[in-house]
MMTF fields as JSON, N, C-alpha, C and O atoms, coordinates in Angstrom:
{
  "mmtfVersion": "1.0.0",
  "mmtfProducer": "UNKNOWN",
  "numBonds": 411,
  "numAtoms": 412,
  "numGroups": 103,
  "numChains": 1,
  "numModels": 1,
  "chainsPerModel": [1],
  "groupsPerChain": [103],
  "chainIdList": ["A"],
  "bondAtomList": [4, 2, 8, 6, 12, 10, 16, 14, 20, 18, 24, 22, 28, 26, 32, 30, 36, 34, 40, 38, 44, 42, 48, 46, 52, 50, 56, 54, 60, 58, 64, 62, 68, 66, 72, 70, 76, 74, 80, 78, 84, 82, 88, 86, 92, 90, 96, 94, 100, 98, 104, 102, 108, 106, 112, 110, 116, 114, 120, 118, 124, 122, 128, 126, 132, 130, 136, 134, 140, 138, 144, 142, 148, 146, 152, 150, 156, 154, 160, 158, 164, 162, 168, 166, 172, 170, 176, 174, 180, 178, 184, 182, 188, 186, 192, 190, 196, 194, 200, 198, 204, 202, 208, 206, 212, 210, 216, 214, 220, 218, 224, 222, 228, 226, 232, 230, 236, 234, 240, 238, 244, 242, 248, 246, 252, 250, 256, 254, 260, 258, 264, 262, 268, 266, 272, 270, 276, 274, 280, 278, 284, 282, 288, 286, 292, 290, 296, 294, 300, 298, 304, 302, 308, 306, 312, 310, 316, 314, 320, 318, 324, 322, 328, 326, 332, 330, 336, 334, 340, 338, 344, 342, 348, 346, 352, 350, 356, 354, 360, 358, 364, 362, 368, 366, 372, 370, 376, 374, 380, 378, 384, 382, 388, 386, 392, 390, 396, 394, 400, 398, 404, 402, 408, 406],
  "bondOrderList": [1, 1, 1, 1, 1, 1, 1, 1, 1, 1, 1, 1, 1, 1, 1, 1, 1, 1, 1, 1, 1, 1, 1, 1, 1, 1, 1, 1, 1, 1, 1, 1, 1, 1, 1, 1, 1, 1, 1, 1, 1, 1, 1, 1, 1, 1, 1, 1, 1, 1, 1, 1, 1, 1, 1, 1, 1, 1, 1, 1, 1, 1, 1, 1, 1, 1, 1, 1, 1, 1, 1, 1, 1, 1, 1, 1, 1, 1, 1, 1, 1, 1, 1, 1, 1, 1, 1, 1, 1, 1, 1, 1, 1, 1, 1, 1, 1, 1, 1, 1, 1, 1],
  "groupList": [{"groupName": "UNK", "atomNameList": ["N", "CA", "C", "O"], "elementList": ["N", "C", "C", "O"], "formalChargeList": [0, 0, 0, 0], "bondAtomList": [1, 0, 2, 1, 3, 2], "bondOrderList": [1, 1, 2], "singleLetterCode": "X", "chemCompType": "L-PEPTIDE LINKING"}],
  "groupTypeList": [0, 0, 0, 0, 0, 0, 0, 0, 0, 0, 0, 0, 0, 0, 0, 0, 0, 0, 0, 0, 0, 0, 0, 0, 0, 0, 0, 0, 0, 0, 0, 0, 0, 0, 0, 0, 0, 0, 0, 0, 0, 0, 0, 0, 0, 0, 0, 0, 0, 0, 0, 0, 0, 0, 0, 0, 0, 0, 0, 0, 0, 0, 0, 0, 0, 0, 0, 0, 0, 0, 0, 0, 0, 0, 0, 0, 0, 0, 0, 0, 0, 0, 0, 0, 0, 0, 0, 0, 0, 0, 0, 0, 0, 0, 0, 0, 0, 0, 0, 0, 0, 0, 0],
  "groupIdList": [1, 2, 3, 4, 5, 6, 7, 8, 9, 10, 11, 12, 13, 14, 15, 16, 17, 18, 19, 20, 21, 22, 23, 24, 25, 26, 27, 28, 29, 30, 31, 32, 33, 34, 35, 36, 37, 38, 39, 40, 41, 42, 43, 44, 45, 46, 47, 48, 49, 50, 51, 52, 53, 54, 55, 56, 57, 58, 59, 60, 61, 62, 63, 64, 65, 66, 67, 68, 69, 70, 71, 72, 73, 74, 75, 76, 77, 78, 79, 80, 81, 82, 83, 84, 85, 86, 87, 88, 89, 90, 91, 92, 93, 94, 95, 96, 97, 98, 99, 100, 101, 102, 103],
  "secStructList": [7, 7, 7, 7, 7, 7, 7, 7, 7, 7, 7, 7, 7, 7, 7, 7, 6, 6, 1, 1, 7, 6, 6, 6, 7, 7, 7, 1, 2, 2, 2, 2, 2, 2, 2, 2, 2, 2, 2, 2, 2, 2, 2, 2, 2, 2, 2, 2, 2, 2, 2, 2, 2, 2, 2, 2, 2, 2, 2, 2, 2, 2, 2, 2, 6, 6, 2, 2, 2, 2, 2, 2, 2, 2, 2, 2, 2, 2, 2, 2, 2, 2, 2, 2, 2, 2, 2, 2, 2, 2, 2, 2, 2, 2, 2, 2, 6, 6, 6, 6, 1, 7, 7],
  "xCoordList": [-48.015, -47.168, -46.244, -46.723, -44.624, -43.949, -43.75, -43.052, -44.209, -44.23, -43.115, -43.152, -41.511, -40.896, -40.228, -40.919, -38.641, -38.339, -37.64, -36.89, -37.543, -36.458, -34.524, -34.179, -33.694, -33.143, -32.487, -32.922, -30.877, -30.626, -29.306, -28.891, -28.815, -28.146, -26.663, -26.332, -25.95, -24.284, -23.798, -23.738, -23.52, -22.261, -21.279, -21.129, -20.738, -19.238, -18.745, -19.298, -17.568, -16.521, -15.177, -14.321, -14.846, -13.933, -12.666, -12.2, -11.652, -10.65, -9.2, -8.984, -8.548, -7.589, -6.267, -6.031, -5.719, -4.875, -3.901, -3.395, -3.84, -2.27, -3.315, -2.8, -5.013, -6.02, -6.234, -6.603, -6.272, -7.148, -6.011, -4.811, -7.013, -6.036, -5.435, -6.126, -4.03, -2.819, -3.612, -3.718, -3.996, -4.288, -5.049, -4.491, -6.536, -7.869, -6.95, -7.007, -6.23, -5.97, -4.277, -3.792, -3.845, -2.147, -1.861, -1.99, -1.521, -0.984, 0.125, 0.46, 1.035, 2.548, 3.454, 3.085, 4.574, 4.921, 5.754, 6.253, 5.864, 6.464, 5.522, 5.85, 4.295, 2.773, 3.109, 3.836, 2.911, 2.903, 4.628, 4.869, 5.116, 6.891, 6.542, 7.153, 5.405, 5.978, 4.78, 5.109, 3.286, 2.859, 3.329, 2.627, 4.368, 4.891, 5.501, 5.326, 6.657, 7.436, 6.67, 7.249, 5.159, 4.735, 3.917, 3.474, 3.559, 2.504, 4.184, 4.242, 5.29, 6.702, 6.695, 6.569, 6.833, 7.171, 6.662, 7.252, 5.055, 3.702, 3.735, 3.264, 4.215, 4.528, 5.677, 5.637, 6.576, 8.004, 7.574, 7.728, 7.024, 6.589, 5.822, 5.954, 4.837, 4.087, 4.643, 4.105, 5.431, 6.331, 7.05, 7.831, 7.511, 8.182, 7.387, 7.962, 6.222, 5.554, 4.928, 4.418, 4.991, 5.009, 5.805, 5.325, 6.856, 8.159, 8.42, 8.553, 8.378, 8.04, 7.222, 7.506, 5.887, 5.014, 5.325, 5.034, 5.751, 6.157, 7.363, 6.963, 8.754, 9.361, 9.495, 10.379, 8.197, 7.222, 6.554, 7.087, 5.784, 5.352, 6.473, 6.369, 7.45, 8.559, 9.016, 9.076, 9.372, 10.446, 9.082, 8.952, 8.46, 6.858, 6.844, 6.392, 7.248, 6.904, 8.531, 8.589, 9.498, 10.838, 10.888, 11.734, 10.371, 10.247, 9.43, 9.427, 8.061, 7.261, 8.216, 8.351, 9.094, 9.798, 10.937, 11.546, 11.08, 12.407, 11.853, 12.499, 10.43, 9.546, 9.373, 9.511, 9.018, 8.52, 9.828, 9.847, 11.019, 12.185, 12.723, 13.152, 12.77, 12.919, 12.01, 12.49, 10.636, 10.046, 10.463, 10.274, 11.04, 10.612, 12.343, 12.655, 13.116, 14.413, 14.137, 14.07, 13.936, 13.602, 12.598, 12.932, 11.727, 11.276, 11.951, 12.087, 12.776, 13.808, 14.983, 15.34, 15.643, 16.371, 15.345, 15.798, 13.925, 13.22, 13.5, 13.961, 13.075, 13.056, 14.37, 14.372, 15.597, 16.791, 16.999, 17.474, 16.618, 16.983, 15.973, 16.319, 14.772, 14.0, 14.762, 14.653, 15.199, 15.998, 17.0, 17.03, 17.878, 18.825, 18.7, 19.569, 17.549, 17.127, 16.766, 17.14, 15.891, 14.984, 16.508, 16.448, 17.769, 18.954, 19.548, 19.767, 19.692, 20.617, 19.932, 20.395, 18.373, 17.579, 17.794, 17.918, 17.936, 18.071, 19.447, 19.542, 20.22, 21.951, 21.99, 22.473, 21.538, 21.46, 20.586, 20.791, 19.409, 18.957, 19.739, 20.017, 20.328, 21.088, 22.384, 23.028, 23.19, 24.022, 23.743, 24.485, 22.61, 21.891, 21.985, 22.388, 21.104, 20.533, 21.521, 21.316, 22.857, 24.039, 24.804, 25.325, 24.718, 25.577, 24.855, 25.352, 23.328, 22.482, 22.065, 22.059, 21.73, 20.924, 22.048, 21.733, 22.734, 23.951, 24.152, 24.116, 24.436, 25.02, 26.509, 27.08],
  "yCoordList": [-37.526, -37.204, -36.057, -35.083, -36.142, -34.892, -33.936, -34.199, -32.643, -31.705, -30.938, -30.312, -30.933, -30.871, -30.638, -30.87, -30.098, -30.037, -31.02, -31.273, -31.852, -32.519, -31.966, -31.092, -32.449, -32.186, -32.224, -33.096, -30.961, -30.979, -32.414, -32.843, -32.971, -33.859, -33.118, -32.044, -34.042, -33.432, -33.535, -34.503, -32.322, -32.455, -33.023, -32.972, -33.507, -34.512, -33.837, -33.891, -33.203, -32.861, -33.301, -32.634, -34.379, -34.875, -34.558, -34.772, -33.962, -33.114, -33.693, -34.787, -33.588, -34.143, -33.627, -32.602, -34.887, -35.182, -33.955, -33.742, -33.171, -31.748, -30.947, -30.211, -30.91, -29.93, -30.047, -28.994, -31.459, -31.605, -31.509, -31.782, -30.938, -30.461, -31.496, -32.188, -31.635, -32.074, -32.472, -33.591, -31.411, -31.41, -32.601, -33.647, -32.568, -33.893, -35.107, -36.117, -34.946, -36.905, -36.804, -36.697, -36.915, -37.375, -38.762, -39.861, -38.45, -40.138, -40.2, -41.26, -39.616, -40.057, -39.28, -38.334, -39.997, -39.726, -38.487, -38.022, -37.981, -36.726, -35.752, -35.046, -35.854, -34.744, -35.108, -34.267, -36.622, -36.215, -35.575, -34.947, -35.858, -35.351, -33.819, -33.157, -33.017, -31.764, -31.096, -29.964, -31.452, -31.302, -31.481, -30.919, -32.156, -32.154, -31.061, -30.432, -31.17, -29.595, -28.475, -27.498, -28.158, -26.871, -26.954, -25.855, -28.059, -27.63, -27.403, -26.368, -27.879, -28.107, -26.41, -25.7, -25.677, -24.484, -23.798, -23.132, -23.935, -22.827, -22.896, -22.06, -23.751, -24.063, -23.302, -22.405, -23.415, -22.716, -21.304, -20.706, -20.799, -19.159, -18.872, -17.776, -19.672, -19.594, -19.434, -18.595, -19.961, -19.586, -19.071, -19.107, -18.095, -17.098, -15.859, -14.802, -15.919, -14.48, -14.767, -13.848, -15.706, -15.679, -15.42, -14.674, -15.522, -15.13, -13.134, -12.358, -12.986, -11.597, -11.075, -10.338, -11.79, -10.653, -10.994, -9.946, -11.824, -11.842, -10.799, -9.89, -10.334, -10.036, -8.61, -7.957, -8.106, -6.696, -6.69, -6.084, -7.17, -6.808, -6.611, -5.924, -7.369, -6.813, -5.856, -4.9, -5.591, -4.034, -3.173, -2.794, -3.011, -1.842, -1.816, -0.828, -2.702, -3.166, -2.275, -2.037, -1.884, -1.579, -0.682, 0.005, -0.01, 1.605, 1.879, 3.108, 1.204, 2.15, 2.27, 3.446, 1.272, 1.822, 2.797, 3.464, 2.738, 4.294, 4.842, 5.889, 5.147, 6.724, 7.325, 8.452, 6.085, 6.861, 6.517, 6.457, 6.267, 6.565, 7.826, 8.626, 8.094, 9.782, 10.489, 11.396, 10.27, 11.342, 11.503, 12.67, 10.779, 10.761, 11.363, 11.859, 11.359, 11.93, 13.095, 13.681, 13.589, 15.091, 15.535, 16.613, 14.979, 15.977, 16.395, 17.604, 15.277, 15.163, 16.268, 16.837, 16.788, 18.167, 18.786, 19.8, 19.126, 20.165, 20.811, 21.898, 19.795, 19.795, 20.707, 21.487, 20.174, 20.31, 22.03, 22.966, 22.05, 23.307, 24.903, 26.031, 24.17, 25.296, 25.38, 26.419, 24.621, 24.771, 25.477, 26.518, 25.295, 25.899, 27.121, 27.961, 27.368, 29.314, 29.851, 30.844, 28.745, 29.783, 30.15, 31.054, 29.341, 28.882, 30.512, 31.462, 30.436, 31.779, 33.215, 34.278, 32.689, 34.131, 34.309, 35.502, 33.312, 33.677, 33.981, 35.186, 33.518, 34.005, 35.453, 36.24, 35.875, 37.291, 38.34, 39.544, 37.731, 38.661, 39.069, 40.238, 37.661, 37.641, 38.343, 38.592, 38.874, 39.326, 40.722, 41.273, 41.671, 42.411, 43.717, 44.872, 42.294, 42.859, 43.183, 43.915, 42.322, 41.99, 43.522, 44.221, 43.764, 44.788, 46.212, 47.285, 46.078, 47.477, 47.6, 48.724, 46.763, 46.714, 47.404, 47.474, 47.667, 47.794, 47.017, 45.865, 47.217, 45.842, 45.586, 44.716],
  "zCoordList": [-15.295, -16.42, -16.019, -15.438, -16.369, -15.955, -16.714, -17.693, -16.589, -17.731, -18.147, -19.206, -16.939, -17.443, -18.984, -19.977, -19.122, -20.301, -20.521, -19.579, -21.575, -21.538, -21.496, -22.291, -20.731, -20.78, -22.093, -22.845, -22.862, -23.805, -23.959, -22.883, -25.079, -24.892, -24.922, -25.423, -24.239, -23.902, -25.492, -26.25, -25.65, -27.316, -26.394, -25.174, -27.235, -27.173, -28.576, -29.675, -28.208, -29.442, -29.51, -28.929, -30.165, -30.914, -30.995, -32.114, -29.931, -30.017, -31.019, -30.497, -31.714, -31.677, -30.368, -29.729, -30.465, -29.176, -28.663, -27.561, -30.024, -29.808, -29.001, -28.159, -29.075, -28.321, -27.525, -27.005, -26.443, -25.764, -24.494, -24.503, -23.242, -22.019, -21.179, -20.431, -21.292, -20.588, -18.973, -18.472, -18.527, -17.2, -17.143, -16.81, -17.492, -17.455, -17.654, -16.954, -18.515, -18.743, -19.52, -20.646, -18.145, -18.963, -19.42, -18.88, -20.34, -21.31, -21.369, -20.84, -21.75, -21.56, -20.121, -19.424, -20.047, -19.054, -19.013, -17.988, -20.244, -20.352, -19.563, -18.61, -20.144, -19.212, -18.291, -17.762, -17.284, -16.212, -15.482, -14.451, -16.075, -15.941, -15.899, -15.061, -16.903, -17.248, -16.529, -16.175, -16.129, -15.095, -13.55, -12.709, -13.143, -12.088, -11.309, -10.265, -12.761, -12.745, -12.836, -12.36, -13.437, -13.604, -12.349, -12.015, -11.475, -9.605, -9.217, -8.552, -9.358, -8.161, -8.482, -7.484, -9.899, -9.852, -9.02, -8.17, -9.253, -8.632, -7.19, -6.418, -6.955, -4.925, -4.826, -3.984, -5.398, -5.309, -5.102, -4.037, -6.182, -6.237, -5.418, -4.873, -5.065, -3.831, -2.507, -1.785, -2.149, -1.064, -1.197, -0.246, -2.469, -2.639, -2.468, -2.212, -2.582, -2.368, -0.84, -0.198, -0.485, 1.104, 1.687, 2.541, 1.862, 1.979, 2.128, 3.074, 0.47, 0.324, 1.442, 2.386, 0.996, 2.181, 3.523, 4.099, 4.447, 5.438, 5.286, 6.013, 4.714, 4.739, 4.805, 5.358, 3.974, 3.943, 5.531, 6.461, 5.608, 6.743, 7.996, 9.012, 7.593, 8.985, 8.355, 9.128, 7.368, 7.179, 7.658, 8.822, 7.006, 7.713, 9.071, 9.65, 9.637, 11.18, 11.544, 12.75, 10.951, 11.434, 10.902, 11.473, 9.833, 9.577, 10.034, 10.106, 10.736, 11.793, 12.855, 13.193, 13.65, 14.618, 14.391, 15.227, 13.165, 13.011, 12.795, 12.745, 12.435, 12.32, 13.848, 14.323, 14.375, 16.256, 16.937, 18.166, 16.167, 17.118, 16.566, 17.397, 15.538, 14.968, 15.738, 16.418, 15.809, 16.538, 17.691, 18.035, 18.618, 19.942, 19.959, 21.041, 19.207, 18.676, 18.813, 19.893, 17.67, 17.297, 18.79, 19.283, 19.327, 20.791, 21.331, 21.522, 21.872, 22.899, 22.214, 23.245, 21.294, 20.716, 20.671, 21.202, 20.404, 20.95, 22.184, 22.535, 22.718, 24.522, 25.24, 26.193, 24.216, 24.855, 24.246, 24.889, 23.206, 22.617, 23.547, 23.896, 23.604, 24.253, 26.082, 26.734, 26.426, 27.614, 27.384, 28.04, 26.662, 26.181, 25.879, 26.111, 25.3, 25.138, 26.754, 27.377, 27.1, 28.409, 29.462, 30.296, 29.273, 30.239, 29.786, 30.538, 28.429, 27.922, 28.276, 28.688, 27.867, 28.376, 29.557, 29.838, 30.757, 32.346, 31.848, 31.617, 31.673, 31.964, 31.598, 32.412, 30.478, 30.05, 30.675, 30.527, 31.519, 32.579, 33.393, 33.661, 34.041, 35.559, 35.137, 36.156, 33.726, 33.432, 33.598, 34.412, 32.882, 32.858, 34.033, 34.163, 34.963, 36.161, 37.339, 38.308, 36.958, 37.656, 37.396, 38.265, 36.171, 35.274, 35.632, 35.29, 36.535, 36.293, 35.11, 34.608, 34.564, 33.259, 32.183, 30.995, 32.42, 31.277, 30.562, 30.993, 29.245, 28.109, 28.308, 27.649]
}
């Protein structure tokens, strides 16, 4: 004997036709006409935000390279500027020392 529960029975509810979902069961050809157009949209937008994010990921990908081309910018006028002092500090020794330390 199986002691089991019996299972409960399926309600079935009665929808009228303005309720019941378009999607499960199209009947006229307008649904499937106007379901067509609403998957044609959702693909559309769908490859519109693919699009987007591909399009994001390259600008990110090209303002990381103008961030480390600014940096490597700005060293390089570091670089040039501290030469440029240590160049003036020697010129003004060798002026100096040239002069007998006179101004």
């Amino acid at each position: 004997m199986n002691n089991a529960a019996p299972l409960p029975p399926q309600i079935e509810i009665d929808l009228p036709p303005e309720v019941r979902d378009p999607i499960q069961d199209p009947i006229y050809d307008f649904e499937k006409l106007g379901l067509g157009i609403a998957e044609t949209l959702l693909k559309a937008a769908e490859a519109q935000v693919i699009e987007a994010q591909n399009l994001y990921e390259r600008t990110k990908a090209l303002a990381d390279h103008i961030r480390s081309q600014v940096a490597e910018q700005s060293q390089q006028l570091d670089d040039m500027n501290a030469r440029l002092k240590t160049f003036g500090q020697r010129m003004l020794e060798a002026h100096q020392k040239f002069n007998g330390g006179s101004k």
